[in-house]
Backbone bond lengths (Angstrom), bond angles and torsions (degrees), N, CA, C in turn:
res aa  C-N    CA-C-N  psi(-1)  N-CA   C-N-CA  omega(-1)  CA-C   N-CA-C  phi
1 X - - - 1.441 - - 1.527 108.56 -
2 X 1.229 121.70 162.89 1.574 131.70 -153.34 1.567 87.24 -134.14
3 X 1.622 93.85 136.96 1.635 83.21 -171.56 1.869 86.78 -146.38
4 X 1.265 126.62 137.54 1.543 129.46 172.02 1.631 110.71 -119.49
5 X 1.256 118.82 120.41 1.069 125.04 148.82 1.782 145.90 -119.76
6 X 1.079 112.89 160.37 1.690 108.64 -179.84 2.108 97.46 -102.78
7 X 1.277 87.27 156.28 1.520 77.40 -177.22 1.947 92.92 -171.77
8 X 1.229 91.01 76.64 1.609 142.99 161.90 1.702 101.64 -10.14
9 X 1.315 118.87 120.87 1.549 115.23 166.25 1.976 98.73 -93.29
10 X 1.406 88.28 165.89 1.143 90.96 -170.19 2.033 129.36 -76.91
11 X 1.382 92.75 8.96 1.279 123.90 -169.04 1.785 107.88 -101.21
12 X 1.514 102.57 0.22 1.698 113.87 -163.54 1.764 84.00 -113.46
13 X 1.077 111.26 -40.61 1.681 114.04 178.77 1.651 119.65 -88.13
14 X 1.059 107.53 -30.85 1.508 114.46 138.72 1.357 130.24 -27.14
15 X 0.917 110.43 -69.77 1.771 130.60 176.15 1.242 93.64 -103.04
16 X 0.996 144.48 63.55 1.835 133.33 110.34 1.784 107.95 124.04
17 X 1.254 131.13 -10.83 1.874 127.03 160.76 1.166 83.63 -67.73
18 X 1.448 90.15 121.39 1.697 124.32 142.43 1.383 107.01 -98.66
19 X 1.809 101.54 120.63 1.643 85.96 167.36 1.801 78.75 -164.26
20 X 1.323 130.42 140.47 1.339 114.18 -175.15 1.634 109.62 -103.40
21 X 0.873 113.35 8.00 1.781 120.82 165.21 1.432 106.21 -119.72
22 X 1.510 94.95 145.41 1.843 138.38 -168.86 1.818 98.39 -40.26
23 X 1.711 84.47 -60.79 1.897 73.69 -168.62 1.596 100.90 -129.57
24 X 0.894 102.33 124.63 2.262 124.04 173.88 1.862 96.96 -65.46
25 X 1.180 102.74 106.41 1.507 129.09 175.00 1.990 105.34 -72.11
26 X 0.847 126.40 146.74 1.407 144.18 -163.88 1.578 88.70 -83.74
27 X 1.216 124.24 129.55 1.489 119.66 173.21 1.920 114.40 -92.73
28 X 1.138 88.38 -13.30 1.560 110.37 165.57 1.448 146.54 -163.90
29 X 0.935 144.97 131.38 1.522 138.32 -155.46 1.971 106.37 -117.88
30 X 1.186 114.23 109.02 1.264 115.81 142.12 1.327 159.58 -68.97
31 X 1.377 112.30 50.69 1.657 104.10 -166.11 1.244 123.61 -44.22
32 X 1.578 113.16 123.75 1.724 111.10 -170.37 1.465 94.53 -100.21
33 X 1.155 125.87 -35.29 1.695 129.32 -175.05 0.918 114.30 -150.56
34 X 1.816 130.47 153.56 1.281 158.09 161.81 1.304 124.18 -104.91
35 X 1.131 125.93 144.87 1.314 120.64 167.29 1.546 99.36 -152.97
36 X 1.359 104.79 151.50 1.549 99.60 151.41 1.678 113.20 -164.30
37 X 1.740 80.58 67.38 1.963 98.39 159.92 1.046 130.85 -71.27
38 X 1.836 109.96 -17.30 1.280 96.11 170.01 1.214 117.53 -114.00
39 X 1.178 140.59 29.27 1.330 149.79 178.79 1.213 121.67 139.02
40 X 1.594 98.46 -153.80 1.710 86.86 -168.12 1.739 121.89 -103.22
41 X 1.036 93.49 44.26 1.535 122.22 -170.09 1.491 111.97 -131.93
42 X 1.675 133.12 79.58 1.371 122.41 177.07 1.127 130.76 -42.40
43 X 1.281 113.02 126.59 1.715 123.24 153.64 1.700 122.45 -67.30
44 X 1.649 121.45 74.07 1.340 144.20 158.81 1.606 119.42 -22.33
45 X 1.276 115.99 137.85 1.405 113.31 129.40 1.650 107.70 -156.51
46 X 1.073 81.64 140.39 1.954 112.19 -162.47 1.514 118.27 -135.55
47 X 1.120 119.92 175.02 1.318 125.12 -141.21 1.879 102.26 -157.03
48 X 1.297 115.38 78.67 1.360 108.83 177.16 1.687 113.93 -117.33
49 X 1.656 82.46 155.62 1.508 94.77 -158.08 1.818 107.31 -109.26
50 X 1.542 113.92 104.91 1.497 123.11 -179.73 1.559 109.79 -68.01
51 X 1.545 129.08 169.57 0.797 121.78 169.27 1.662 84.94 -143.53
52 X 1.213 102.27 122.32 1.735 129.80 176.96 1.149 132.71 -100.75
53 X 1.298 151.76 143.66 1.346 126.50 177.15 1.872 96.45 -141.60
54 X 1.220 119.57 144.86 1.571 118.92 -147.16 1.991 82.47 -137.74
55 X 1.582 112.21 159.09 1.334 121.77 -174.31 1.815 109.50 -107.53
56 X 1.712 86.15 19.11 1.818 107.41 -177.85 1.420 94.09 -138.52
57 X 1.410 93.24 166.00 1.104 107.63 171.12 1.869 114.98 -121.76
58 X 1.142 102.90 137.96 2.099 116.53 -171.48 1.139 103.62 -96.09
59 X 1.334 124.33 103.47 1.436 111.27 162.25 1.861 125.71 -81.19
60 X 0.808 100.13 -12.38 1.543 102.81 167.38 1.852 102.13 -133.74
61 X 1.639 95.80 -176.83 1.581 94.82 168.86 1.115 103.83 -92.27
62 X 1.507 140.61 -4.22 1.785 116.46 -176.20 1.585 96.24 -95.11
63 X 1.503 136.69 -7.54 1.438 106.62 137.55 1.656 135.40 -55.67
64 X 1.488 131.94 -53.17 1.622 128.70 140.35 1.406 114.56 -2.74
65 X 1.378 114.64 -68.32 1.067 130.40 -169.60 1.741 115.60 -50.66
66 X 1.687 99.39 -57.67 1.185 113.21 160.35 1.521 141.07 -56.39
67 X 1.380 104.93 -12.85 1.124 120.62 -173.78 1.527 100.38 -112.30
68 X 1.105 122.06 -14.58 1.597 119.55 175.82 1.573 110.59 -81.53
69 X 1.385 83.87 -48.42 2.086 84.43 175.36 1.651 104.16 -56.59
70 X 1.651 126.14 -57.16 1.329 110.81 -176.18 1.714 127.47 -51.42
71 X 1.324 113.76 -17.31 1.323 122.92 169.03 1.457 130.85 -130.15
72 X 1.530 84.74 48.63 1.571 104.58 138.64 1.944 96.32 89.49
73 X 0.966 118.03 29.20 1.508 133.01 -173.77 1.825 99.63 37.91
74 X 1.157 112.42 120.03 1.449 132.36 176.75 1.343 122.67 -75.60
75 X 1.522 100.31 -10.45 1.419 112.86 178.47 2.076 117.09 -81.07
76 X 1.264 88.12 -6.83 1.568 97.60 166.03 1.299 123.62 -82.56
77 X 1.910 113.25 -22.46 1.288 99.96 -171.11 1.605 96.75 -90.87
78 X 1.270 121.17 25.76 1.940 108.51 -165.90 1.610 90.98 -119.34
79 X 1.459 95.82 121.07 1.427 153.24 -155.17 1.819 101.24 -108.05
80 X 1.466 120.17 130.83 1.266 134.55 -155.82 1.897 93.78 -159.71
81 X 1.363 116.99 137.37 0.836 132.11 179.76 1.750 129.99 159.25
82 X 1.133 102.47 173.07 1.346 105.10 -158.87 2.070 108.08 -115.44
83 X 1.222 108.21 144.32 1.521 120.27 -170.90 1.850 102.24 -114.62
84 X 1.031 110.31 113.22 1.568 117.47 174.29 1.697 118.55 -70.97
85 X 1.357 112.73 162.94 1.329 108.18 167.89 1.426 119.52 -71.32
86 X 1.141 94.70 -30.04 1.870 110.88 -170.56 1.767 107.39 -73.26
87 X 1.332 115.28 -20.02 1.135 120.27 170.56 1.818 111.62 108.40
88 X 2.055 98.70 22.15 1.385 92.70 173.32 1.459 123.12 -119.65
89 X 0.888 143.91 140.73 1.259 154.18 146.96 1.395 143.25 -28.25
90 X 1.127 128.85 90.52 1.885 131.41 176.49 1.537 98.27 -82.05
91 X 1.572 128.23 138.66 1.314 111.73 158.53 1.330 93.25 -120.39
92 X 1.427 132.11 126.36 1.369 148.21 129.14 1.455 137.14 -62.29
93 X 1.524 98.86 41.09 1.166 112.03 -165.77 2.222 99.60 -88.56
94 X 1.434 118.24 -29.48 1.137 103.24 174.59 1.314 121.97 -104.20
95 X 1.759 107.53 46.21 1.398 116.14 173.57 1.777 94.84 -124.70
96 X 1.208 116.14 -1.20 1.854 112.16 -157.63 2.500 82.21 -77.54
97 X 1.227 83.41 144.08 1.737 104.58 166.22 1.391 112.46 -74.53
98 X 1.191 126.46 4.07 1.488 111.67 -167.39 1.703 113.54 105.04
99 X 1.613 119.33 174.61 1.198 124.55 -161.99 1.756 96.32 -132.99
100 X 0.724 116.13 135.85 1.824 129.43 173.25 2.088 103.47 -98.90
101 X 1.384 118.54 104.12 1.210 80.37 160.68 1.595 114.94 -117.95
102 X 1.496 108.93 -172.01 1.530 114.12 -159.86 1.784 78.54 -159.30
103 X 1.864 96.47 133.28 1.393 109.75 176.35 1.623 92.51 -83.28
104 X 1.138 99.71 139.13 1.768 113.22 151.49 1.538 147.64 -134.61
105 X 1.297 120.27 117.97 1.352 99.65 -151.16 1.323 96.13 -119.42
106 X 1.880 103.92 139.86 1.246 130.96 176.70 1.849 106.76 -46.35
């Protein structure tokens, strides 16, 4: 199982994530690709969708943007990895490229 999370420094809640638990769970996962040329462990790329709630309001994404660089780029705390049947864990968290975000409203 494929599992994405954010998992917030304390400098991101500081300046304005509201979220009252440790780590913000992926509300959905897109697998765009698989591979597994190099073993038996796929090489991913996917597409998951957070749901955030901030004590500001963004009117575009190059505020996000702006606000990610001031606290410490957020794209470090997003967490990628894999859940076994057996009940073990791979984290591929220091292979992920980074995080793109895009505001979206319900």
């Amino acid at each position: 199982m494929l599992y994405a999370t954010i998992e917030p420094e304390s400098e991101h809640r500081q300046n304005g994530l509201l979220h009252p638990e440790k780590t913000i769970p992926a509300r959905s996962i897109q697998l765009l690709s698989c591979s597994f040329e190099n073993g038996p462990l796929p090489t991913i790329s996917a597409y998951a969708e957070f749901h955030m709630t901030f004590d500001r309001t963004f009117t575009d994404t190059g505020q996000l943007y702006d606000w990610q660089e001031q606290t410490d780029w957020l794209d470090h705390a997003l967490c990628f990895g894999f859940r076994f049947r057996d009940g073990g864990e791979w984290d591929a968290t220091y292979d992920h490229a980074g995080i793109d975000f895009e505001i979206l409203t319900p």
